[in-house]
N, C-alpha and C positions, 0 to 999 in steps of 0.2 A: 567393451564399448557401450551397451546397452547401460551401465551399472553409472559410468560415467558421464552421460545422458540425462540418465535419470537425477544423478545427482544436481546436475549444472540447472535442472527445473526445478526439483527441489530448494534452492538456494533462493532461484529469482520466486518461487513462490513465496516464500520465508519474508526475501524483502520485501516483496509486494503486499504483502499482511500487514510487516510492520510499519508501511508505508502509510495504508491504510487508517490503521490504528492512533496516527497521530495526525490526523486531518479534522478537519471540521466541514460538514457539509452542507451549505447555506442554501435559504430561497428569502426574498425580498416580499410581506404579503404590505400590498397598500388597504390598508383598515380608514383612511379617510374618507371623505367627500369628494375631495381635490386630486385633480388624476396626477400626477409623474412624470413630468415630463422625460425624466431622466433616473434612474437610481444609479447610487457609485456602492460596491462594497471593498474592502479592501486597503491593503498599506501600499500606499502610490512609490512612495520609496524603496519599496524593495521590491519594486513590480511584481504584488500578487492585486492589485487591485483591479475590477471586471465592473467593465460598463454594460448595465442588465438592462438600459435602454426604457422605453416610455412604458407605466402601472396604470391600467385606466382602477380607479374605485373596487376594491375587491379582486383585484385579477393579482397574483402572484406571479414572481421571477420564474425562470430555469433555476435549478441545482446550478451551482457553483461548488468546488473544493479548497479549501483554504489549509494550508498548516492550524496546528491545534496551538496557535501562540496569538494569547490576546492582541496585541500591536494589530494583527493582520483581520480582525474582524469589530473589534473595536468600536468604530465610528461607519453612522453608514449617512452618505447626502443623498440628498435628494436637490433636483430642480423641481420647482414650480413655475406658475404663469409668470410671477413678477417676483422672486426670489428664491434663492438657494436656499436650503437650512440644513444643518449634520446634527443627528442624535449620535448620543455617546451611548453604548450597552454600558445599565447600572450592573453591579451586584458580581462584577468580578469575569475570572477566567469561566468556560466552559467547559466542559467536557465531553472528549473525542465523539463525534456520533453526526446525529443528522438535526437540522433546526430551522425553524420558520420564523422568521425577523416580522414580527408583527407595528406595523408601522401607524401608528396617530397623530394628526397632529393636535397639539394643546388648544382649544377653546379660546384661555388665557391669551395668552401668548404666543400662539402659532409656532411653538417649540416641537420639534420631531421626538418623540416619545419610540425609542425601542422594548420592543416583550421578547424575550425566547420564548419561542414553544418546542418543548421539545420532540421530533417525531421519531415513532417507533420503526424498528428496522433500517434497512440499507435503501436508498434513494437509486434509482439510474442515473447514470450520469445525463 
């Protein structure tokens, strides 16, 4: 009974690692001037998308956990005072771990600039 216990924790620990392991674990930092009224991260379409709510200047998200599939972190919007704007993350997929979405916006053009940072170790949820 013990043996077979053990095993069935075993198993859920197993998936739970590999659960783990193909996630991606976000925070939203506002690097502007312009506070947030709103951040979106997320694929609205396959409902993993999470409203992380108003950034004042320098104040960072909660952790959020996403699947480790570009589509689902991809694009992140933002509201402002008098308009929406979505950065797209350049430079491809990620990989599995923890990351801080470092948010600018363009001088220029008032375009939402995404940076991964990438942070060390495991985040709390």
């Amino acid at each position: 009974m013990m043996r077979r216990a053990f095993l069935a924790l075993s198993g859920l620990w197993l998936t739970l690692r590999a659960h783990a392991a193909n996630e991606i674990r976000l925070r939203i930092r506002n690097d502007s001037a312009e506070p947030f009224e709103h951040a979106w991260q997320g694929w609205p379409q396959r409902g993993t998308d999470v409203d992380l709510g108003p950034l004042a200047p320098g104040e960072s998200s909660r952790w959020h956990a996403l699947p480790a599939v570009l589509p689902h972190y991809r694009k992140t919007r933002v509201q402002l005072a008098r308009r929406q704007v979505t950065g797209v993350l350049q430079g491809g997929a990620l990989m599995p771990g923890s990351y801080t979405l470092a948010c600018t916006l363009e001088k220029k053009d008032g375009a939402l600039r995404v940076v991964p940072i990438r942070e060390p170790g495991n985040q709390k949820r």
